[in-house]
ZALUMVEX-573697 format. One line per 5 residues: number of its first residue (from 1); their letters; for each residue x, z, y of C-alpha. Coordinates in steps of 0.02 Angstrom, whole numbers. Each point is the difference from the previous one (the first is absolute). Layout:
BEGIN
NUM> A> X:Z:Y  ...
// end
This chain:
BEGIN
1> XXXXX> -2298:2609:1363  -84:61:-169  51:95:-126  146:-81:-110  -122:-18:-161
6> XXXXX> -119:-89:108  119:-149:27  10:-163:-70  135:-85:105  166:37:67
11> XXXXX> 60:-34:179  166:-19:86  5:0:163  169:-94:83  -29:9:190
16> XXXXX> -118:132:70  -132:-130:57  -169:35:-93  -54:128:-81  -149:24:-96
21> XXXXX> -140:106:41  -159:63:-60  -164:5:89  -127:92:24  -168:-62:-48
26> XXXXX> -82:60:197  142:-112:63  47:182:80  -165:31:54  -17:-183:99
31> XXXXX> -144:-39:-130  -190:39:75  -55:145:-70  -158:-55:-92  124:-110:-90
36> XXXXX> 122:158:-36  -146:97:-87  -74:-143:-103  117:-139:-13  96:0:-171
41> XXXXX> 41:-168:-21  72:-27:166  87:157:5  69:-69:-158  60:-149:77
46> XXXXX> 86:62:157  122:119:-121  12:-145:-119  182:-25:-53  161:48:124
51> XXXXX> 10:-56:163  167:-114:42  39:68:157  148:-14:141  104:125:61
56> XXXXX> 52:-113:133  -83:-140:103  10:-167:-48  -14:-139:117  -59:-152:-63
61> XXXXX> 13:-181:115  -93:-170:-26  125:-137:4  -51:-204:-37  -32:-8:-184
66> XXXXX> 83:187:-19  -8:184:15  132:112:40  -11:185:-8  146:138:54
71> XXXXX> 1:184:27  -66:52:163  79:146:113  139:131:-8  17:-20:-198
76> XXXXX> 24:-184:-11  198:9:6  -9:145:-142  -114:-109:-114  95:-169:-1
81> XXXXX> 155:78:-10  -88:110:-177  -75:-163:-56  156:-74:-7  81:153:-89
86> XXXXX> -118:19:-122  4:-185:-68  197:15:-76  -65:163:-51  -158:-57:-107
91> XXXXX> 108:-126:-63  138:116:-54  -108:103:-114  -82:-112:-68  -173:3:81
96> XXXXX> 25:-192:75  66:-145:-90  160:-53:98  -68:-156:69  -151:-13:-55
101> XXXXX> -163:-57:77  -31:185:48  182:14:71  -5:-164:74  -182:29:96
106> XXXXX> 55:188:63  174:-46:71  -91:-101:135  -67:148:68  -154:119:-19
111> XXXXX> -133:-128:4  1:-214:-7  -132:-151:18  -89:-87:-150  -125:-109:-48
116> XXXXX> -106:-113:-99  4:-157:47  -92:-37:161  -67:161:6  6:137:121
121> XXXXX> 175:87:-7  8:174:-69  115:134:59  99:115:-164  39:159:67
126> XXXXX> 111:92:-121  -55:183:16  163:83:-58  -81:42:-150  40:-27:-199
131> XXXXX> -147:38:-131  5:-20:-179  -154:29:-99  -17:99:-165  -21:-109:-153
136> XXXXX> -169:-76:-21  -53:14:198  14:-101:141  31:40:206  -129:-74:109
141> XXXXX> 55:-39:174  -177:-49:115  -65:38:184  -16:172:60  -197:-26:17
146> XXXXX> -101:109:81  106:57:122  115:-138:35  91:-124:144  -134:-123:-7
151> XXXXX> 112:-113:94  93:-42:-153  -43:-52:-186  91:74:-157  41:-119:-143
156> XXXXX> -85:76:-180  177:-7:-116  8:80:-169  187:85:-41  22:-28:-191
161> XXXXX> 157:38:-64  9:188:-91  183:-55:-44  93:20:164  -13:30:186
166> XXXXX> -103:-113:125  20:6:175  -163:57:97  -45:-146:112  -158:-26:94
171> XXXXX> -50:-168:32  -101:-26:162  -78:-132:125  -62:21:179  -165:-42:35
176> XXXXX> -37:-129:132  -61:126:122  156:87:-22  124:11:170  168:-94:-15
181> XXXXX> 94:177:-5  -67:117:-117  58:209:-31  -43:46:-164  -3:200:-39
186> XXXXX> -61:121:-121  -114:-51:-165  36:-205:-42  -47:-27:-168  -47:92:-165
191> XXXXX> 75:10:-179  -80:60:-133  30:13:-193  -130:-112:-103  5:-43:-193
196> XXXXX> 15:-172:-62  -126:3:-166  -175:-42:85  -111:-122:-73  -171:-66:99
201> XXXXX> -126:-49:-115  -168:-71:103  -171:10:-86  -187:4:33  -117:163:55
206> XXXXX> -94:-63:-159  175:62:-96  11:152:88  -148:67:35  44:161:7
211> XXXXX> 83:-22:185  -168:-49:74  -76:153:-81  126:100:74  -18:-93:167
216> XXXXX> -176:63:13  12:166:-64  137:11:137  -116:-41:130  -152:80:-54
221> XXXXX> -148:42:126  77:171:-12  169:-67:82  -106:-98:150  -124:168:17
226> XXXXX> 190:114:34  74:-144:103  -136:-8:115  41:187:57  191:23:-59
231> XXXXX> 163:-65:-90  -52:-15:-184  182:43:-44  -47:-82:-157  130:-104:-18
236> XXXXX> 142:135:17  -106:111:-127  1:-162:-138  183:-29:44  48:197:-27
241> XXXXX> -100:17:-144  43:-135:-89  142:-84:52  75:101:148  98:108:-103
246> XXXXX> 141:-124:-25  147:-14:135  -33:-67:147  -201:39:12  -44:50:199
251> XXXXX> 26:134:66  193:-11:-11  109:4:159  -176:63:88  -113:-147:-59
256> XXXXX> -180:58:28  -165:6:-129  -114:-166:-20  -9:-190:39  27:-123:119
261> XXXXX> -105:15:122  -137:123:-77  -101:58:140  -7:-199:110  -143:-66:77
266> XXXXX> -145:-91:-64  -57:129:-128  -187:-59:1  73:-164:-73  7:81:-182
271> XXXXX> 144:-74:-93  115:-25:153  123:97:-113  116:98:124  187:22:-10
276> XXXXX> -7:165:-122  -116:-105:-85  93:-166:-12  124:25:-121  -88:112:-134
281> XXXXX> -77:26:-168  -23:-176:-70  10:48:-161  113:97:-128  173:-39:-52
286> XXXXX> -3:-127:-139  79:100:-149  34:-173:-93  120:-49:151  172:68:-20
291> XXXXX> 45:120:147  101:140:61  117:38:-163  -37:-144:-92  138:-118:-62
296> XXXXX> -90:-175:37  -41:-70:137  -134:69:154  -167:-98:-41  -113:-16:153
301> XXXXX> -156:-80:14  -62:-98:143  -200:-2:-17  -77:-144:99  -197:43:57
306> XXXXX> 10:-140:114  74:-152:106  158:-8:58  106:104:-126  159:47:24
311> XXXXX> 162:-74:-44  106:47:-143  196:-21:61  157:28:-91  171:42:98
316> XXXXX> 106:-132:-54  164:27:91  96:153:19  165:60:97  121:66:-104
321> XXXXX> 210:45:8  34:-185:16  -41:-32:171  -129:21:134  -107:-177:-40
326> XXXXX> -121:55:-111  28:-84:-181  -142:-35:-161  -45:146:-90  38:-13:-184
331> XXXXX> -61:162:-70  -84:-83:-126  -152:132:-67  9:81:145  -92:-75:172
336> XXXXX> -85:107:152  -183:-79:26  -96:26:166  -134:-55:72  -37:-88:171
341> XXXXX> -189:18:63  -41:-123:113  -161:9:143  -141:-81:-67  -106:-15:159
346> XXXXX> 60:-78:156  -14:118:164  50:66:148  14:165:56  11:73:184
351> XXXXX> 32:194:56  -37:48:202  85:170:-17  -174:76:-66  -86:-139:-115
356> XXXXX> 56:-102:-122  -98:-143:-60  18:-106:-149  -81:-186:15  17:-58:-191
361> XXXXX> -49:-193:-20  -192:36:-63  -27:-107:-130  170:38:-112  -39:162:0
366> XXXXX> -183:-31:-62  47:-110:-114  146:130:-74  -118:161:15  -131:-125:-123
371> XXXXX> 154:-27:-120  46:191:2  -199:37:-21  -27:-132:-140  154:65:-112
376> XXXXX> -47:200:0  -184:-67:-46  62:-112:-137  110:149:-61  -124:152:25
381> XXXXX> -171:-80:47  -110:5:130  -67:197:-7  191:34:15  34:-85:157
386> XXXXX> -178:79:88  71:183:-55  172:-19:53  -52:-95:169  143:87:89
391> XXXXX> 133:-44:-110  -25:-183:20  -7:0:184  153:83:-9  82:-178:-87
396> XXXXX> -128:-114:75  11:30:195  196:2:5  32:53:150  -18:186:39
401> XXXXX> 45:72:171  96:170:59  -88:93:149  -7:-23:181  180:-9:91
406> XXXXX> 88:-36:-183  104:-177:-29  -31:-9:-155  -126:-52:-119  5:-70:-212
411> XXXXX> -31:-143:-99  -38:13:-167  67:-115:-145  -152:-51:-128  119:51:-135
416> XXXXX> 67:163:-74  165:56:-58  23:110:-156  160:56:-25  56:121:-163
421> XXXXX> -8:176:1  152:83:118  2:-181:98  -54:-2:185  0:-170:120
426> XXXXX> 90:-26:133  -94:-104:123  124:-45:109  -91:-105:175  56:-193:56
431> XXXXX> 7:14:174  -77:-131:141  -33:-77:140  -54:153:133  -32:128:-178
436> XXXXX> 89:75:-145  -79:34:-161  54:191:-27  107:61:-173  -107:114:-115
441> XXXXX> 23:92:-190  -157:-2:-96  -27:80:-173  -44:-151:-105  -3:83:-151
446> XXXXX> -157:108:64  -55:-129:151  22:-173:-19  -69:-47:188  148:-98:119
451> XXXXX> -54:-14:181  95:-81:135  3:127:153  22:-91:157  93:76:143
456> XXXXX> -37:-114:151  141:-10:125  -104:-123:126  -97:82:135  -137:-141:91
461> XXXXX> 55:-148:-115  -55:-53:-158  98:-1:-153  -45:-128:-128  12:16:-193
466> XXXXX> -35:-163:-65  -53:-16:-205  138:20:-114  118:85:125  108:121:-103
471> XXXXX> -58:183:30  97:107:-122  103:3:-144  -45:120:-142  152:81:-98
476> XXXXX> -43:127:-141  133:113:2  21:169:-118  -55:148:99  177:101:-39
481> XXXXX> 83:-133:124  -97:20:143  94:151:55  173:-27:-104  159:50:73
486> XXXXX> 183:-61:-13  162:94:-36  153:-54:130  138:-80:-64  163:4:63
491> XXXX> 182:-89:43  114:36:-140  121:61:131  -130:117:76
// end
């Protein structure tokens, strides 16, 4: 747990189920090592937040139209009979309405059936758990990611209310290749503070042409000339210098020194950009945007240099102290903006256990690599793009491999992200049929670059990502949060 002036929510904790925990950015050493020594952004990723994780099994059974779930083993007598101790309890002291929605959802046990219409039902597990953010933040509650029970899917759910307590529930489904009888253990979900007063703002290269300048100075025939022999670590050494000494840069909880992927195959294709390489330097914090300290709102630009730009999407619901459906946010001023980048070339993808190779469909990705080409040379002319030749390969091929006996390989949005100064992105992965699209932290305010890293879980098969599949969504989030901390609060009778 950190340090008490680190945290910016409280938690109660009423049965002994979950607990939150921190991770390590190695994933305890379970990360390749070329990724340990040169992998910021993913390093940043896997210790994103705090892990919501049992202290006890859960089982969890497919029924018609319903899922069930109970605790499994020698503790399932002790549980139900401290779930329904706790409930009078919360009510008592005035952490539960009596009767309420809350009240009403948790006396029917740990976990019940919902959903939407004709939709898939969705399992809430209550985790045991009470949080209450500080004033001016919200809780995130989201899929533990990179290391995760792919078998299952975690509903994204914003907790909004700074004014009271809000029980901790994780909303889940079960996959369709998941058995009828499913344990779950250890790391389920992951909550993490985020703050409410972002504001996406899209524009033109031609408006911001200093990102594309700082696109190519990033990947400079000097960067291509080191890559060919070695990590670059340039990445980690723009981060630290300009932007890494915030809270939450790498390194923390054992993170390691560069980009995603820095060091992957294909380095006579100049431009391939490389993990280290993917999420860095696109240009310098904005100083007009109001950032870290400021008393408006986060401004972030989204800078389209070609087809297919990303989304700009506004959480409109929230959970709050009223009950577990989520209800309209009213905030007024005050709204959390993301953005959703969507593939922009239909392909498939296959891995043998040593070779991975992409099939994009040909002629969309011509015709998008002509569209990224065209707008740099309307913007900075033709002797521009021959001298930073690199640099556009790096947009205009999309695709960019890891080496031999690696799952994984990127795609890379034609757009850039530039987020204030003290602001990184979260790019948290949409996860699909046979891959998941891995959770990274990127500096935005020093690299504005947002690549989808694909983790591909099919071995023989071909997945297929068809155009305008969802691939990530893109959350700016202050860089003091990544790593925040909560203080314990406890029964009055305690």
């Amino acid at each position: 747990m950190a340090a008490a002036g680190d945290a910016c929510f409280e938690v109660l904790d009423a049965l002994g189920l979950c607990r939150l925990t921190r991770r390590a950015g190695d994933l305890d050493g379970a990360v390749p090592l070329r990724v340990a020594r040169a992998c910021t952004p993913l390093l940043e990723g896997n210790a994103f937040g705090l892990q919501i994780s049992l202290t006890r099994p859960i089982e969890v059974t497919r029924g018609l139209g319903s899922l069930r779930a109970e605790p499994a083993g020698e503790h399932r007598e002790a549980l139900l009979r401290a779930h329904r101790a706790a409930l009078p309890r919360l009510v008592s002291q005035g952490f539960l309405a009596p009767d309420g929605a809350w009240h009403r959802a948790l006396r029917g046990g740990l976990a019940w059936t919902c959903r939407t219409g004709l939709g898939r039902p969705r399992l809430r597990l209550w985790t045991g758990l009470l949080v209450r953010p500080d004033p001016g933040l919200w809780l995130r509650v989201a899929g533990a990611a990179n290391r995760r029970n792919v078998l299952i899917e975690v509903s994204e759910v914003y907790l909004a209310d700074d004014s009271a307590f809000v029980p901790l529930v994780v909303e889940l489904r079960l996959r369709d290749e998941a058995p009828g009888r499913l344990r779950l253990e250890g790391e389920i979900a992951c909550l993490a503070p985020v703050r409410p007063d972002v504001r996406i703002e899209a524009c033109a290269l031609a408006d911001a042409p200093e990102v594309g300048r700082a696109h190519a100075e990033f990947y400079d025939a000097r960067y291509f000339a080191v890559k060919k022999g070695e990590v670059t670590r340039k990445y980690r050494r723009l981060v630290g210098g300009k932007a890494g000494e915030g809270k939450g840069s790498a390194g923390e909880g054992g993170a390691g020194e560069g980009h995603a992927g820095e060091g992957s195959a294909d380095e006579e294709n100049a431009g391939e950009g490389s993990a280290d390489e993917e999420n860095a330097g696109e240009g310098s914090a904005d100083e007009e945007n109001a950032g870290e300290g400021s008393a408006g709102p986060a401004r972030v630009r989204l800078v389209v240099a070609g087809p297919a730009a990303p989304e700009i999407a506004e959480v409109t619901e929230v959970t709050t102290a009223a009950g577990p459906d989520p209800v309209p946010w009213r905030g007024g001023a005050r709204r959390l903006a993301s953005l959703v980048v969507r593939n922009a070339v239909p392909f498939r993808a296959t891995f043998d256990g040593h070779t991975l190779s992409v099939a994009p469909e040909a002629p969309r990705l011509a015709e998008g690599a002509a569209a990224v080409e065209r707008t740099f040379a309307r913007v900075f002319g033709e002797d521009f793009i021959a001298a930073n030749r690199g640099a556009l390969w790096y947009l205009t091929k999309y695709f960019t491999p890891h080496p031999p006996g690696e799952p994984h390989f990127f795609v890379k949005p034609w757009a850039f992200t530039r987020t204030p100064p003290g602001w990184s992105s979260l790019l948290d992965g949409v996860h699909g049929d046979g891959y998941d699209v891995m959770r990274g932290v990127v500096a935005t305010d020093v690299f504005s670059a947002t690549p989808a890293v694909f983790h591909v879980r099919r071995i023989g098969a071909p997945i297929e990502v068809p155009e305008g599949a969802p691939l990530l969504r893109v959350l700016p989030i202050p860089r003091d949060l990544l790593r925040a901390g909560f203080r314990e609060a406890r029964f009055l009778d305690a």
